[in-house]
C-alpha positions as CSV (number, residue, x, y, z in Angstrom):
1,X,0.0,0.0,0.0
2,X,2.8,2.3,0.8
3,X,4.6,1.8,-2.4
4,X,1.1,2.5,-4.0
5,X,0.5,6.0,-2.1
6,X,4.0,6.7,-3.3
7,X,3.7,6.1,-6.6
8,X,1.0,8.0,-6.8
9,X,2.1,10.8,-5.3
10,X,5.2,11.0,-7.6
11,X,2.5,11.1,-10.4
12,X,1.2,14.1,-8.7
13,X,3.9,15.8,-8.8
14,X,5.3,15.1,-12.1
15,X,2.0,16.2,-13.5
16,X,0.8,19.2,-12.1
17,X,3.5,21.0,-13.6
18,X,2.2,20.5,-17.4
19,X,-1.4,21.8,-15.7
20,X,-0.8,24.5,-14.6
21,X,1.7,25.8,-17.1
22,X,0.2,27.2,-20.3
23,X,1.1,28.6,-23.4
24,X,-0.1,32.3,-22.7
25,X,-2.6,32.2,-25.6
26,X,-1.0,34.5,-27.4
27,X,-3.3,35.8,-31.0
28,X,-1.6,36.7,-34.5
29,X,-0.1,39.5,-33.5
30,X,2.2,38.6,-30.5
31,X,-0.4,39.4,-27.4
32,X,-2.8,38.7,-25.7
33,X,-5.1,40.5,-23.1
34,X,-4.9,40.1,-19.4
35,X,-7.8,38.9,-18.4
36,X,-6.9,40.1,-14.3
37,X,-6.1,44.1,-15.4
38,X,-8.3,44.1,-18.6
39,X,-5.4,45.8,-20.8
40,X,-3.3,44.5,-24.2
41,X,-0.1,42.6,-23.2
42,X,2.4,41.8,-26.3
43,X,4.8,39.1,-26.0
44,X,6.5,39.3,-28.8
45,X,6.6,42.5,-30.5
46,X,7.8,41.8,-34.4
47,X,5.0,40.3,-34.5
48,X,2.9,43.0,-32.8
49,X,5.0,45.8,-35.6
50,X,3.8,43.4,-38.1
51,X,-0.2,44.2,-37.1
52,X,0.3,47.2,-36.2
53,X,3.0,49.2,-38.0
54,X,1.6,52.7,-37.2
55,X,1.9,52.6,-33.9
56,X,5.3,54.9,-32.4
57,X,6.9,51.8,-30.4
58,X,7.3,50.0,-34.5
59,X,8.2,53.2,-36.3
60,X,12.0,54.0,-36.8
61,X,15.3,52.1,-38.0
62,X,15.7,48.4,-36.7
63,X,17.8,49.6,-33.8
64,X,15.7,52.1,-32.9
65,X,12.9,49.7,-32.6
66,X,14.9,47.2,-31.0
67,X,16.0,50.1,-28.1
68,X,12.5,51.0,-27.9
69,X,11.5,47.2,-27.1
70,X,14.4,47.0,-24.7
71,X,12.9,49.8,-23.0
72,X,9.4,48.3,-23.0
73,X,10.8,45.1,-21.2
74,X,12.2,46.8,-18.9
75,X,9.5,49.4,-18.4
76,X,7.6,46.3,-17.6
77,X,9.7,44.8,-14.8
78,X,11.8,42.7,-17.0
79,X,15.5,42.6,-16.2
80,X,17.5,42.6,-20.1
81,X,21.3,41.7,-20.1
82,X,23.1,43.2,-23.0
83,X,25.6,41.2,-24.8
């Protein structure tokens, strides 16, 4: 019985982690919206330019987009390590 319980603990725990986890859900253009605040959140921003070109974070040179997206992430609590 004890070798039973065990096993099927260790199931448990091997398995909750593919539940709970999820792919974020994320639409065409690189978001998705946070269901808790209500507001736009893009994961992926080329993809994001690509929908939505006009807007100022995608205008500019490559650079300058990729500074401004540095500066999103980080705007957003996300630490980004330059090589």
């Amino acid at each position: 019985m004890k070798k039973l319980m065990r096993w099927i603990a260790l199931l448990i725990i091997f398995t909750t982690g593919e539940v709970l986890a999820h792919g974020g859900g994320l639409n065409t253009c690189g978001g998705h919206n946070n269901r808790k605040t209500g507001n736009y959140h893009v994961h992926r921003m080329n993809l994001h330019c690509a929908c939505h070109p006009e807007q100022q974070q995608c205008k500019g040179s490559e650079d300058d987009k990729a500074a401004k997206y540095i500066k999103y992430l980080q705007d957003h609590g996300y630490e980004v390590k330059k090589k």
